[in-house]
Each structure stands twice: as structure tokens, then as C-alpha cells.
PQR file of N, CA, C, O and H, with PARSE charges and radii, in Angstrom:
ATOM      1  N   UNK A   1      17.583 -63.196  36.578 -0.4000 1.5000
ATOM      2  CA  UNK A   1      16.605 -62.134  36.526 -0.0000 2.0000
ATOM      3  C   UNK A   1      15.831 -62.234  35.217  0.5500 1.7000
ATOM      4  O   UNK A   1      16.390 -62.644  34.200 -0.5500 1.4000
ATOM      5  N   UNK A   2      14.442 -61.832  35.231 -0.4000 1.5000
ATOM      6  CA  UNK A   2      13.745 -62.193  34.543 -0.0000 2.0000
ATOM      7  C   UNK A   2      13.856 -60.482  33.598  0.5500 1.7000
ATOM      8  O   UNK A   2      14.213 -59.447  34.162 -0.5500 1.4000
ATOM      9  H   UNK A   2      13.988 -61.499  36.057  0.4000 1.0000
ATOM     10  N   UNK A   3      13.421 -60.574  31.969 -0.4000 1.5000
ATOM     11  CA  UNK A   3      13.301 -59.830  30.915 -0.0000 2.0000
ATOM     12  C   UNK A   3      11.498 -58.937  31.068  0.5500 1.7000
ATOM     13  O   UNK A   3      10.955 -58.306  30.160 -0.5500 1.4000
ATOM     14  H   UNK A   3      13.132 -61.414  31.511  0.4000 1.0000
ATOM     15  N   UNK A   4      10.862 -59.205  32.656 -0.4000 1.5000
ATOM     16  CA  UNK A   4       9.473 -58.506  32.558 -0.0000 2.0000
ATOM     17  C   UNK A   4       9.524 -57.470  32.946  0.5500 1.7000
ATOM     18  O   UNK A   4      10.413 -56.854  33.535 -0.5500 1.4000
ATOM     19  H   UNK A   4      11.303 -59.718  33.393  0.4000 1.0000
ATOM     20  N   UNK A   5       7.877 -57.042  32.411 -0.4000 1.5000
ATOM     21  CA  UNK A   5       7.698 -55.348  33.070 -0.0000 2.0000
ATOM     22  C   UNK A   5       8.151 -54.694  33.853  0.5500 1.7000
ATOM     23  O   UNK A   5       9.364 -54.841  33.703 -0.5500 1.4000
ATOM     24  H   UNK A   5       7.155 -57.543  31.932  0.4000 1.0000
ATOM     25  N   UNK A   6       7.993 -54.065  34.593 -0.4000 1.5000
ATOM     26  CA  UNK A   6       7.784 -53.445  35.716 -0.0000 2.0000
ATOM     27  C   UNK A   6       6.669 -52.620  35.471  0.5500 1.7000
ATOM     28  O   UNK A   6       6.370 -52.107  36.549 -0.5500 1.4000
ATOM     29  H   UNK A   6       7.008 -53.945  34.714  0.4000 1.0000
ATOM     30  N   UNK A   7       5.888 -52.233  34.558 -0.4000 1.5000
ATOM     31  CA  UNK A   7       4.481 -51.437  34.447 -0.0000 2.0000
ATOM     32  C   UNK A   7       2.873 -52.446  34.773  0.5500 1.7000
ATOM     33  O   UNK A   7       2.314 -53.332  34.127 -0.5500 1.4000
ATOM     34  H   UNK A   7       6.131 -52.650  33.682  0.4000 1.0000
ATOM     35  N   UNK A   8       2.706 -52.078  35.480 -0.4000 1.5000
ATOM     36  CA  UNK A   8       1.485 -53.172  35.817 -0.0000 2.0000
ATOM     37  C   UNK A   8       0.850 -53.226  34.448  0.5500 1.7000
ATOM     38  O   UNK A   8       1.511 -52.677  33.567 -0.5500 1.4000
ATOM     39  H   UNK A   8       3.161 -51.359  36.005  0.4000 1.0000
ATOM     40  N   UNK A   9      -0.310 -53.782  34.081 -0.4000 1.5000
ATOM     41  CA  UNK A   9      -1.085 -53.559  32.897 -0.0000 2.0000
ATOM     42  C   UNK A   9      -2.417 -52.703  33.765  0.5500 1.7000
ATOM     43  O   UNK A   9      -2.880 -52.742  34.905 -0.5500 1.4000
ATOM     44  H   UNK A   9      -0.847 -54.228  34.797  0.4000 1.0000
ATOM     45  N   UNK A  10      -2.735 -51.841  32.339 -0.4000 1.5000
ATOM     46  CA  UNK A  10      -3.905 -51.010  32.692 -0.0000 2.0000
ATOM     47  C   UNK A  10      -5.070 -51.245  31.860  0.5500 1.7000
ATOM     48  O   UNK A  10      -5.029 -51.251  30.629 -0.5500 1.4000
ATOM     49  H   UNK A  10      -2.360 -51.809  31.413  0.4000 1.0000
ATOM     50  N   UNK A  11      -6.081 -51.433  32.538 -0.4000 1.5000
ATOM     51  CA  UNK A  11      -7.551 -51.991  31.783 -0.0000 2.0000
ATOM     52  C   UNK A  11      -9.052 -51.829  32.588  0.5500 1.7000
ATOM     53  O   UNK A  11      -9.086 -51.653  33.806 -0.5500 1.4000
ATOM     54  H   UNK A  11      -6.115 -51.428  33.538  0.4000 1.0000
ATOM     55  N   UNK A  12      -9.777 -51.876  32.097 -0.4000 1.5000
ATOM     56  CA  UNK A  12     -10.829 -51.589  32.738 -0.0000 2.0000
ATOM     57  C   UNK A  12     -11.208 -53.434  33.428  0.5500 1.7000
ATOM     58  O   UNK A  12     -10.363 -54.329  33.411 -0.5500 1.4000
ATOM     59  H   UNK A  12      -9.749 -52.019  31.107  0.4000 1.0000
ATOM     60  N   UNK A  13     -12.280 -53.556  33.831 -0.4000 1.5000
ATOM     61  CA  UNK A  13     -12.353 -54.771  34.918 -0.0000 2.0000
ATOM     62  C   UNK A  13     -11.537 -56.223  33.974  0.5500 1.7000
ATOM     63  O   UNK A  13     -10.853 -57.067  34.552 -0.5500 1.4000
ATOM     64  H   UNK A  13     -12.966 -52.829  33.844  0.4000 1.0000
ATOM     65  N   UNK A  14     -11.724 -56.230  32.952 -0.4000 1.5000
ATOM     66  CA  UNK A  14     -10.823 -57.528  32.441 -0.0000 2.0000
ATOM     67  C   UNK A  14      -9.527 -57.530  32.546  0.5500 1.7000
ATOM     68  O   UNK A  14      -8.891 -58.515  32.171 -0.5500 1.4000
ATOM     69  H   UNK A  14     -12.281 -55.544  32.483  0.4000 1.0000
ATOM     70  N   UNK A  15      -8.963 -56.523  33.030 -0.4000 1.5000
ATOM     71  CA  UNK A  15      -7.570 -56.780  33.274 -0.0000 2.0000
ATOM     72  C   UNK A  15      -6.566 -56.539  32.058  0.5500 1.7000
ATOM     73  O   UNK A  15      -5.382 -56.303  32.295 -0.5500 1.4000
ATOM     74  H   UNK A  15      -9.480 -55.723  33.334  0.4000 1.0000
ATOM     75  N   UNK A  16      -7.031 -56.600  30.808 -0.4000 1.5000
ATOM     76  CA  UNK A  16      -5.966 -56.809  30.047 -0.0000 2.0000
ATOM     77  C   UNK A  16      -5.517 -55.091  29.854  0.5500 1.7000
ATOM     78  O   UNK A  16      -6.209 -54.095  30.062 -0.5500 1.4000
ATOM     79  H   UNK A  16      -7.994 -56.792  30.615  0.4000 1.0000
ATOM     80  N   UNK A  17      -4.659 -55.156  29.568 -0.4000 1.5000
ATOM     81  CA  UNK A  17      -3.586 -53.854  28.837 -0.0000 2.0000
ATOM     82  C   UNK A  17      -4.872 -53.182  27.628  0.5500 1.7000
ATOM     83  O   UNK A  17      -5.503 -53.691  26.702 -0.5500 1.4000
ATOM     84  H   UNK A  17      -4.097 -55.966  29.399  0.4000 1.0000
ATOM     85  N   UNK A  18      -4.808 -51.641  28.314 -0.4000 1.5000
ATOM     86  CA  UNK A  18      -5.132 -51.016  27.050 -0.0000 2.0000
ATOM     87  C   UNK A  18      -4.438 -50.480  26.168  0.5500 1.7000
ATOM     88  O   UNK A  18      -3.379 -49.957  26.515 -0.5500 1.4000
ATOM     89  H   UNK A  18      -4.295 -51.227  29.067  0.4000 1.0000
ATOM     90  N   UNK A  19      -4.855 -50.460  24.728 -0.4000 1.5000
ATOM     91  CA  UNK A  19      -3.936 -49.994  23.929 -0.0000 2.0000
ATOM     92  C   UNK A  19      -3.481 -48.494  23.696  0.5500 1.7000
ATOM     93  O   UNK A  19      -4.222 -47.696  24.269 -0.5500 1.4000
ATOM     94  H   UNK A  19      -5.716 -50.885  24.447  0.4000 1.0000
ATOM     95  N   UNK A  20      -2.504 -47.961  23.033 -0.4000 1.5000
ATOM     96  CA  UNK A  20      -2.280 -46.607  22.902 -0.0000 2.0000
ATOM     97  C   UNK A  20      -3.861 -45.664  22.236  0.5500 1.7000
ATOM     98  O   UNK A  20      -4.440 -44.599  22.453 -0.5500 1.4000
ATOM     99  H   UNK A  20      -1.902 -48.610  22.567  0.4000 1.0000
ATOM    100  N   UNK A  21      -4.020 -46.965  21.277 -0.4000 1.5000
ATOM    101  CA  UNK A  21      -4.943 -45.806  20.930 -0.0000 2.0000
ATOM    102  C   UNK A  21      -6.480 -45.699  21.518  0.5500 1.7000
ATOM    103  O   UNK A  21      -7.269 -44.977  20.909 -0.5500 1.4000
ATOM    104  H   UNK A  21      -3.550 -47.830  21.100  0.4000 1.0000
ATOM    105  N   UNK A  22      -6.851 -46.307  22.526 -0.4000 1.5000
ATOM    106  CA  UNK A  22      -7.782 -46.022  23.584 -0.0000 2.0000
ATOM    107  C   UNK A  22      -7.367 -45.081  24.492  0.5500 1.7000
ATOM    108  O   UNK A  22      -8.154 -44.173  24.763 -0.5500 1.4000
ATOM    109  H   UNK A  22      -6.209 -46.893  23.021  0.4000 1.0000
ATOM    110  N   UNK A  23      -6.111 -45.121  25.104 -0.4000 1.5000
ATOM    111  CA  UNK A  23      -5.923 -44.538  26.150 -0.0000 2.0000
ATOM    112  C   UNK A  23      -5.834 -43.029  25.791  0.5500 1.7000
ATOM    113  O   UNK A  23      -6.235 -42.151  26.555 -0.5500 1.4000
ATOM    114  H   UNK A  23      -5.472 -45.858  24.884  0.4000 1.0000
ATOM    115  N   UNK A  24      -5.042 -42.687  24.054 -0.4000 1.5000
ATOM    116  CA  UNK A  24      -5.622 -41.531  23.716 -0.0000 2.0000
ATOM    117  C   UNK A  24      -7.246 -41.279  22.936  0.5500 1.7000
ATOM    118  O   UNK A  24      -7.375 -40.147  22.471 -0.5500 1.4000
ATOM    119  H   UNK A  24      -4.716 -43.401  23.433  0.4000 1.0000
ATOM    120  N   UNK A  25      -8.147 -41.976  22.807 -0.4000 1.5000
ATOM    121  CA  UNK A  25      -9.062 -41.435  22.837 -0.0000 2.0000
ATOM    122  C   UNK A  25      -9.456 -41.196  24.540  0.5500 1.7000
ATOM    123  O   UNK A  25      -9.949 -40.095  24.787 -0.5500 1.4000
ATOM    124  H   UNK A  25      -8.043 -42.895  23.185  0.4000 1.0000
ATOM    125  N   UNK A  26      -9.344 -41.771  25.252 -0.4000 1.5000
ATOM    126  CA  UNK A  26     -10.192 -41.631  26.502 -0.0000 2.0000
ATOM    127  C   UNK A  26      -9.693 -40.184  26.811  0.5500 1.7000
ATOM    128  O   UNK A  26     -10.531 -39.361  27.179 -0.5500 1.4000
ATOM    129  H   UNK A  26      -8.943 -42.665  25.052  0.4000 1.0000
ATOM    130  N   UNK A  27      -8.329 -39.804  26.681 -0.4000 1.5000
ATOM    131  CA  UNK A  27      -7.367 -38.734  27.603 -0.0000 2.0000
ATOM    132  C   UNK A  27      -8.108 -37.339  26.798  0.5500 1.7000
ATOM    133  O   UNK A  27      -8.008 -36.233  27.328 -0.5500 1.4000
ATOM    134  H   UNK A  27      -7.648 -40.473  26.382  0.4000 1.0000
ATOM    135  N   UNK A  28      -9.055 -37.562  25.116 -0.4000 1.5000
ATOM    136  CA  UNK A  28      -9.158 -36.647  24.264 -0.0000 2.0000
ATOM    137  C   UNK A  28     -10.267 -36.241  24.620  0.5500 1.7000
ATOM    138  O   UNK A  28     -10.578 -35.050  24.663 -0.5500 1.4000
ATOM    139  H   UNK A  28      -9.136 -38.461  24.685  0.4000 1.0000
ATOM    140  N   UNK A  29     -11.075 -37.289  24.949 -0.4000 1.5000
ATOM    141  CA  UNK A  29     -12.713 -36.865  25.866 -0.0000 2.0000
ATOM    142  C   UNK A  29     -12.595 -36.181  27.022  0.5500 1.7000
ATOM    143  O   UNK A  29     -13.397 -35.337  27.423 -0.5500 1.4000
ATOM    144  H   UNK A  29     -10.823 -38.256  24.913  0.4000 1.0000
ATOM    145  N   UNK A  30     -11.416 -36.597  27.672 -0.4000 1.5000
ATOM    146  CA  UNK A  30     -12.149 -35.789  29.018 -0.0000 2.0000
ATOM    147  C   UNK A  30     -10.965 -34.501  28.833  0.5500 1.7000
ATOM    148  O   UNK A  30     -10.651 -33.857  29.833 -0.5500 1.4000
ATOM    149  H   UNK A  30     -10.765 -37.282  27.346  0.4000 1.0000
ATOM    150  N   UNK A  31     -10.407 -34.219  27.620 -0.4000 1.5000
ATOM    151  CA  UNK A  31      -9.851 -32.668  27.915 -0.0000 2.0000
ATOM    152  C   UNK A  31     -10.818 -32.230  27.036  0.5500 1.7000
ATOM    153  O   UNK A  31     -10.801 -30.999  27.034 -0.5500 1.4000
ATOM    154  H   UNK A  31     -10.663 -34.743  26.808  0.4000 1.0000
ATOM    155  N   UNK A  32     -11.855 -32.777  26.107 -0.4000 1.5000
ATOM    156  CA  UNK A  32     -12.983 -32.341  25.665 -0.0000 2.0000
ATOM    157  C   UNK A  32     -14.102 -31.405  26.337  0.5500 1.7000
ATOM    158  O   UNK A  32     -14.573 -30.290  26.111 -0.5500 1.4000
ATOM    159  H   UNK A  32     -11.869 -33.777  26.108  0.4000 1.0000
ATOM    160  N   UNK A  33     -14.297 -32.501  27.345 -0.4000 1.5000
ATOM    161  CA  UNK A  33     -14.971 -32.586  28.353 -0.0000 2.0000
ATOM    162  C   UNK A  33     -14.715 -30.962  29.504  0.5500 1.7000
ATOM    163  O   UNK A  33     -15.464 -30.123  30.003 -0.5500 1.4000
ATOM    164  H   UNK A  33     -13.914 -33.406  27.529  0.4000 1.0000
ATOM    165  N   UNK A  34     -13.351 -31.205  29.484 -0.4000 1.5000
ATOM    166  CA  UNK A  34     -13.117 -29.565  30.031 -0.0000 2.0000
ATOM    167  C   UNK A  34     -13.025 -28.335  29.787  0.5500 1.7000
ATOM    168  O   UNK A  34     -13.314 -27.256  30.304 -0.5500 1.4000
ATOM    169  H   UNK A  34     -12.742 -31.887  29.079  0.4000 1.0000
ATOM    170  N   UNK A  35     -12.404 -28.876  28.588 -0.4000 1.5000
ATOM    171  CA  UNK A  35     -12.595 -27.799  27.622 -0.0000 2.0000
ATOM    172  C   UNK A  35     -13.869 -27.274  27.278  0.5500 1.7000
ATOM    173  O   UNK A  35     -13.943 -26.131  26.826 -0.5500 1.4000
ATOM    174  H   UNK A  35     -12.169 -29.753  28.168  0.4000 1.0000
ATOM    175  N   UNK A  36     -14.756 -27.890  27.419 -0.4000 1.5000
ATOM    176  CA  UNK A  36     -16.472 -27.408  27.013 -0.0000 2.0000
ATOM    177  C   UNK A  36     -16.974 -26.565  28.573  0.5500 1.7000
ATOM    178  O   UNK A  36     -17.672 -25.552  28.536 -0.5500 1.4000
ATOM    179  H   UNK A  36     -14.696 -28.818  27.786  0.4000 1.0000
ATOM    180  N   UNK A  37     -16.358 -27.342  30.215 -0.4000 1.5000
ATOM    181  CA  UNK A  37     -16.929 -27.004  31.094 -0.0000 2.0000
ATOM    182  C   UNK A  37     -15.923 -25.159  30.864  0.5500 1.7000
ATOM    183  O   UNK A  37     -16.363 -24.011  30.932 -0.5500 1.4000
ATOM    184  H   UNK A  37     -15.791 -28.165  30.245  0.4000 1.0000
ATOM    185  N   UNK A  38     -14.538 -25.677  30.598 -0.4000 1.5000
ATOM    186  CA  UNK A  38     -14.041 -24.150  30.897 -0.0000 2.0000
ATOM    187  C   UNK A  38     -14.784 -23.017  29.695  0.5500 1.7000
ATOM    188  O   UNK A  38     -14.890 -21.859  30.101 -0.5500 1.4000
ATOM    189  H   UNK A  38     -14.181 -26.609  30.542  0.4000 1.0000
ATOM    190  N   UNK A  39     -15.173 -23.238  28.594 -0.4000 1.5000
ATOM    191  CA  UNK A  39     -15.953 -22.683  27.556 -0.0000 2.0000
ATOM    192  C   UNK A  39     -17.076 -22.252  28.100  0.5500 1.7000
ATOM    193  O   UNK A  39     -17.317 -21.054  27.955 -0.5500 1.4000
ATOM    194  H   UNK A  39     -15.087 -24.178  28.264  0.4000 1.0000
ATOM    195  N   UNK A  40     -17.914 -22.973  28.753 -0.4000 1.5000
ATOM    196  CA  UNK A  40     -19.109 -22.794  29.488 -0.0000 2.0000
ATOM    197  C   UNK A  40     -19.210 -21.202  30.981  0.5500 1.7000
ATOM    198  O   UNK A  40     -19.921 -20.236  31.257 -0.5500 1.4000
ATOM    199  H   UNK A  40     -17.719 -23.947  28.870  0.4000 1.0000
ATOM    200  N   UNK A  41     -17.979 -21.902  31.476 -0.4000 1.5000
ATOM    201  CA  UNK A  41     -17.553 -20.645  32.686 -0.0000 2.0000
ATOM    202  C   UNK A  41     -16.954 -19.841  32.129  0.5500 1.7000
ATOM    203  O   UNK A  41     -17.323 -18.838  32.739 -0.5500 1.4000
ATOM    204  H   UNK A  41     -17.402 -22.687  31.252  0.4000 1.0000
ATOM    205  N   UNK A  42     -15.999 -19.371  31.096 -0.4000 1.5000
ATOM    206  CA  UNK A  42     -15.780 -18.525  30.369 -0.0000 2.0000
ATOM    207  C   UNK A  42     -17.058 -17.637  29.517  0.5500 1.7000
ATOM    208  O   UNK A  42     -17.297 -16.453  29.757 -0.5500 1.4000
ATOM    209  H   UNK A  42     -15.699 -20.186  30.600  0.4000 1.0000
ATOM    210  N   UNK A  43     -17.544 -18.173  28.851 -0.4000 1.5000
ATOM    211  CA  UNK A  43     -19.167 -17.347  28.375 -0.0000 2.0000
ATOM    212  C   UNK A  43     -20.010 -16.852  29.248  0.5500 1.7000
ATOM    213  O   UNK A  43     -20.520 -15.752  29.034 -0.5500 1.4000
ATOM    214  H   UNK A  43     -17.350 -19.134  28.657  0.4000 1.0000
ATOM    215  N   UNK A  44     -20.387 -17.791  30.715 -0.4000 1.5000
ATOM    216  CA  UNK A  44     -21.531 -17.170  31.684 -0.0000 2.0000
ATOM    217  C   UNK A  44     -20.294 -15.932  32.109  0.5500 1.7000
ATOM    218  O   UNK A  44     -20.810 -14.858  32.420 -0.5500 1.4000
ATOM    219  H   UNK A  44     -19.973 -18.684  30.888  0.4000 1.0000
ATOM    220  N   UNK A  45     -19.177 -15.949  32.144 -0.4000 1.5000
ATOM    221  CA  UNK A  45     -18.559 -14.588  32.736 -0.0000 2.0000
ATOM    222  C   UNK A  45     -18.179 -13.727  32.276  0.5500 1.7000
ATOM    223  O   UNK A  45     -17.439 -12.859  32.738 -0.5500 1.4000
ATOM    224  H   UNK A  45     -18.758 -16.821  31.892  0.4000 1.0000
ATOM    225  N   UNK A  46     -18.721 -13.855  31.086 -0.4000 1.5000
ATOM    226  CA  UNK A  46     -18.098 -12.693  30.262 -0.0000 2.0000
ATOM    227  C   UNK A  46     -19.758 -12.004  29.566  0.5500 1.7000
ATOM    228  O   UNK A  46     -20.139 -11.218  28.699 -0.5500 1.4000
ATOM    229  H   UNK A  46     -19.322 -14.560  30.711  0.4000 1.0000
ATOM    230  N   UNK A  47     -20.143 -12.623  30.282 -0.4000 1.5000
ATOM    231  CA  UNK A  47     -22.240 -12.236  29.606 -0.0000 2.0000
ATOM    232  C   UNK A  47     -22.110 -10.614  30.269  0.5500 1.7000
ATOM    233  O   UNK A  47     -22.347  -9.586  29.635 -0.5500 1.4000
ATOM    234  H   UNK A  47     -19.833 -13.262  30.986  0.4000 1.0000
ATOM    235  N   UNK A  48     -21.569 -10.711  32.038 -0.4000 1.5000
ATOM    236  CA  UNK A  48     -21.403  -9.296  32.477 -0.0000 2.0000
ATOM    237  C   UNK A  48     -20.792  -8.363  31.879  0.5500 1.7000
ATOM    238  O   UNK A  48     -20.921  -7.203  32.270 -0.5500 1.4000
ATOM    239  H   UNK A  48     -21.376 -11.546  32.553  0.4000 1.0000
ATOM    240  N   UNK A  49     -20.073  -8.656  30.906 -0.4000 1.5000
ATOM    241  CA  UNK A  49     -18.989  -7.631  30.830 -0.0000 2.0000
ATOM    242  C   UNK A  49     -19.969  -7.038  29.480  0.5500 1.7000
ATOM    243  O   UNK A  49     -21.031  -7.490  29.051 -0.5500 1.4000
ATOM    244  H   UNK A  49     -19.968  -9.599  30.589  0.4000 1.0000
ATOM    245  N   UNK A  50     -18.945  -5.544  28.894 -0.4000 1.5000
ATOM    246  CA  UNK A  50     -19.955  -4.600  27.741 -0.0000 2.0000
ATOM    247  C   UNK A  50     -19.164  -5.381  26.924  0.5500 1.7000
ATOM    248  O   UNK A  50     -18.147  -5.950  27.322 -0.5500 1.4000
ATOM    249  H   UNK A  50     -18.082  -5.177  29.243  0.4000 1.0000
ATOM    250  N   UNK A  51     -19.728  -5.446  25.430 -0.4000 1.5000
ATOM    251  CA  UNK A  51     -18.844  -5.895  24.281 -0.0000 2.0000
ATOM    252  C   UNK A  51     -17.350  -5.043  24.101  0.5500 1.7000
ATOM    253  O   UNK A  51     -17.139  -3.841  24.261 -0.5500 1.4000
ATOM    254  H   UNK A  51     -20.553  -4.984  25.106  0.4000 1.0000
ATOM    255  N   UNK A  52     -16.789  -5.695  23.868 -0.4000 1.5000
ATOM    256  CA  UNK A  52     -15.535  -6.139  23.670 -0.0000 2.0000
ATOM    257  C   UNK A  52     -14.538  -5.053  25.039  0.5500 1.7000
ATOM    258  O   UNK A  52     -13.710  -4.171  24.810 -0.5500 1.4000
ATOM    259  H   UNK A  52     -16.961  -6.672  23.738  0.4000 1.0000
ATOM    260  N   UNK A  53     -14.958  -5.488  26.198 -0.4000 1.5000
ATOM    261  CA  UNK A  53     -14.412  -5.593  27.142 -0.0000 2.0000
ATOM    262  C   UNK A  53     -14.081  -6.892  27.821  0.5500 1.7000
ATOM    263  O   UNK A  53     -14.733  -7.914  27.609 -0.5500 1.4000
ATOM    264  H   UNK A  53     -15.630  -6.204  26.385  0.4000 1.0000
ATOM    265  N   UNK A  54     -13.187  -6.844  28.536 -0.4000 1.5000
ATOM    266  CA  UNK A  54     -12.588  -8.376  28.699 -0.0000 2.0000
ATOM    267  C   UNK A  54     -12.110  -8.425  30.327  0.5500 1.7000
ATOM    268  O   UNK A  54     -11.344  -7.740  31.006 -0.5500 1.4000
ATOM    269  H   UNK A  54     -12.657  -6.014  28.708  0.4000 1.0000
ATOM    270  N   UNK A  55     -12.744  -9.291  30.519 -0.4000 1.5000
ATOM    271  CA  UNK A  55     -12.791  -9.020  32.341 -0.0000 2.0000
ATOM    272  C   UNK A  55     -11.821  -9.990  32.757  0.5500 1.7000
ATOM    273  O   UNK A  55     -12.063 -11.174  32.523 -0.5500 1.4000
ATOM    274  H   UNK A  55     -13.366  -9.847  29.968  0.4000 1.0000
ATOM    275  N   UNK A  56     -10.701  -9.648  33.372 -0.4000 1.5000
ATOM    276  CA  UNK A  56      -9.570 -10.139  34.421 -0.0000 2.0000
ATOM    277  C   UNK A  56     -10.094 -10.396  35.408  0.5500 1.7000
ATOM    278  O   UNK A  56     -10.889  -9.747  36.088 -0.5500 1.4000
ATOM    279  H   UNK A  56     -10.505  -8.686  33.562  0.4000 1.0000
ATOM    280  N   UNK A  57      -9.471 -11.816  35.591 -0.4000 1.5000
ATOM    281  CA  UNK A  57      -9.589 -12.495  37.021 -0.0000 2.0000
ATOM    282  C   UNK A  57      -8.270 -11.847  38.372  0.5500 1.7000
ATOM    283  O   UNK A  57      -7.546 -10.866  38.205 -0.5500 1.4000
ATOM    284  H   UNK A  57      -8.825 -12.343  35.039  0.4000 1.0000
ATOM    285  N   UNK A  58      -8.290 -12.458  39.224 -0.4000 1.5000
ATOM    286  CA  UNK A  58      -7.609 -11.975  40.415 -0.0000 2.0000
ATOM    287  C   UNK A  58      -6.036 -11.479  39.864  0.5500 1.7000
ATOM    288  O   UNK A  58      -5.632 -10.321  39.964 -0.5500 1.4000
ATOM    289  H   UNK A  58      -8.878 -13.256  39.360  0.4000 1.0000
ATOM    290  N   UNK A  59      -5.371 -12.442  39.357 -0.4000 1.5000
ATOM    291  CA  UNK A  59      -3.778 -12.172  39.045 -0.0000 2.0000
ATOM    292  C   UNK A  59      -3.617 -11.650  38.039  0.5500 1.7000
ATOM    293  O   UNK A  59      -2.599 -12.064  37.483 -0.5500 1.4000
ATOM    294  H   UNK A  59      -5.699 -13.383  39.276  0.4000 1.0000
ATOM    295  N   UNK A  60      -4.508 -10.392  37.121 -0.4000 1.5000
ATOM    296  CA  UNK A  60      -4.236  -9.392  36.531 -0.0000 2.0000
ATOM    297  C   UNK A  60      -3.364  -9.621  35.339  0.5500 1.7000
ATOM    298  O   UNK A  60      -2.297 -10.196  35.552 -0.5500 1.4000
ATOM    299  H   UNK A  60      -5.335 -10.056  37.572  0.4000 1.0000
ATOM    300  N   UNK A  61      -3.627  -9.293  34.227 -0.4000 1.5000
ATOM    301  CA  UNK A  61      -3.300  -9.088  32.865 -0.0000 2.0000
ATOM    302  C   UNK A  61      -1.978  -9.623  32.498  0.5500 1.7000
ATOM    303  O   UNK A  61      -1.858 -10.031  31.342 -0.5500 1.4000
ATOM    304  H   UNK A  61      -4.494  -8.826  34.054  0.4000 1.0000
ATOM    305  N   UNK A  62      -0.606  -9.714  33.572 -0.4000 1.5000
ATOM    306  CA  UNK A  62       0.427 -10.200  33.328 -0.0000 2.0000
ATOM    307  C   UNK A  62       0.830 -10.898  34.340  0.5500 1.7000
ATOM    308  O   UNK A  62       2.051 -10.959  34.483 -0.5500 1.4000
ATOM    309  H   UNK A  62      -0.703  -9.383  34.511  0.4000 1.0000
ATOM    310  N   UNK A  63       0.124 -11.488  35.147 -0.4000 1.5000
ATOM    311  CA  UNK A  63       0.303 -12.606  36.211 -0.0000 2.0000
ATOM    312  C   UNK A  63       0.495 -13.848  35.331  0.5500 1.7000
ATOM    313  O   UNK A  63       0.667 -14.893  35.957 -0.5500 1.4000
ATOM    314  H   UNK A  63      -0.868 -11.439  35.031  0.4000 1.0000
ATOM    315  N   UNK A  64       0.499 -13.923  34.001 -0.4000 1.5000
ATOM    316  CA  UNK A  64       1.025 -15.735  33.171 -0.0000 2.0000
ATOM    317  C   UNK A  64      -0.252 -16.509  33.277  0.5500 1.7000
ATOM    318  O   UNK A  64      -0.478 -17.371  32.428 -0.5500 1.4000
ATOM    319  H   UNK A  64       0.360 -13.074  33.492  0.4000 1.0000
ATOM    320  N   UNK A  65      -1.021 -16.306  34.141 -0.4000 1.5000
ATOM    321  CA  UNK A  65      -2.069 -17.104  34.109 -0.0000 2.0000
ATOM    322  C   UNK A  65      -3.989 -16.755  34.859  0.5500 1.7000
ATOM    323  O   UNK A  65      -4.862 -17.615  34.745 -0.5500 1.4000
ATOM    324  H   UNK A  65      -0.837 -15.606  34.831  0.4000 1.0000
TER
END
């Protein structure tokens, strides 16, 4: 029995293995990335509300989420 992987390699079309520290920049952009869209839907929904009132979604103030 052979001493190899079992993890395929991961890379964009050349095939080779990306490194740790690409794979955390890429993973940092796109929670960037959501983080700005959820920032975005958070502000247009809270434009309705009066200042410093704070508007609950469906599962209410102690639903965890």
C-alpha cells in the first residue's frame, strides 16, 4: 500500500493544489461579500422602522435566530 492522499488536489483549471493561504483569502471575500449583501438588507429594512426601534423578523426576539 502506497503512503498517498486520499484528498484530491484543489485548483482552479491548472490543476495544481491551492495553498492555505489562497483558499483563506478566497473563503474571506465571499463572507465579505455577504456580509455587505446582509448589511445592505439589513439597512433597506430598517429605513421603515422610527429611530431606534428595531424591527423583528418572523421567529421573534428569543427564537436564537
Amino acid at each position: 500500500m502506497s503512503e498517498e492522499s486520499t484528498v484530491p488536489p484543489q485548483g482552479g483549471s491548472t490543476g495544481r493544489p491551492k495553498g492555505l493561504l489562497q483558499q483563506m483569502e478566497e473563503l474571506m471575500a465571499a463572507l465579505n461579500a455577504d456580509l455587505s449583501a446582509l448589511d445592505a438588507d439589513l439597512q433597506s429594512a430598517g429605513r421603515g422602522a422610527e429611530d431606534g426601534e428595531v424591527q423583528v423578523g418572523p421567529g421573534g426576539p428569543g427564537s436564537g435566530f
